[in-house]
N, C-alpha and C positions, 0 to 999 in steps of 0.2 A: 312200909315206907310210903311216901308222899314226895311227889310232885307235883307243880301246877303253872298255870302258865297264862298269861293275857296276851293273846296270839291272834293272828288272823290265817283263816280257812280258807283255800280257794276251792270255793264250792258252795253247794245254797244248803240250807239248813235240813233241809231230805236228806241232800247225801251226807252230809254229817250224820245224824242221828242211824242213819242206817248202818255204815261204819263202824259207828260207837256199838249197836247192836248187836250185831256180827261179833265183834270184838269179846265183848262181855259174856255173849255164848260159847266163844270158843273158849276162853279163857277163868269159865266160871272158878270159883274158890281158890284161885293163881293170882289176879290181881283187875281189875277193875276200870273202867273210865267214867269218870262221872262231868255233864257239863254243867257247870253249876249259872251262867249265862251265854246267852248267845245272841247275837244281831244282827242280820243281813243289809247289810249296807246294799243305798240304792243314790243314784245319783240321775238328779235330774227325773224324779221317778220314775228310775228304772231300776231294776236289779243290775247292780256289778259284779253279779258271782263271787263275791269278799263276802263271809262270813264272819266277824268279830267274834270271838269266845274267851271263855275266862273254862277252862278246863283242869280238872287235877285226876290224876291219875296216883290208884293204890297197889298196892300189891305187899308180894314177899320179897322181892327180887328189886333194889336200888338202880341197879343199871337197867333193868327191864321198863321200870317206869321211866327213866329219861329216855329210852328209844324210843317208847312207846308214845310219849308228850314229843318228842321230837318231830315224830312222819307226820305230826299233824302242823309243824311250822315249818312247811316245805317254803321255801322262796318264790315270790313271781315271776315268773319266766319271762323277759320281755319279748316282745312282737317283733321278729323282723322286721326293717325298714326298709321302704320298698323304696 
């Protein structure tokens, strides 16, 4: 099975990729992440900790790949207003 997704990451492209690592280790010959692009949005030359990615996830398991595409398009959490 295949999923994939054009999502954004909150987090810089390290902790992604480490993640993804992790993941594919534990998960060898079960199902897989692959990132096929990714971006670090910067604004104002800066990093905004938003990663852009284009992600697909494989596996044996349908429902395992959308959970698994899912925890990586968690929401932004807004900032408390002071």
């Amino acid at each position: 099975f295949r999923r994939s997704g054009d999502i954004n990451y909150f987090g810089t492209c390290n902790q992604l990729m480490e993640e993804v690592k992790k993941y594919n280790d534990e998960h060898k010959g079960e199902s897989c992440i692959v990132i096929h692009s990714m971006f670090e949005s910067e604004k104002d030359g800066e990093k905004t900790g938003v990663t852009r990615i284009n992600i697909g996830v494989y596996g044996n398991n349908l429902y395992e790949c959308k959970t698994v595409l899912n925890t990586f398009a968690k929401p932004l959490k807004e900032k408390p207003k002071a």
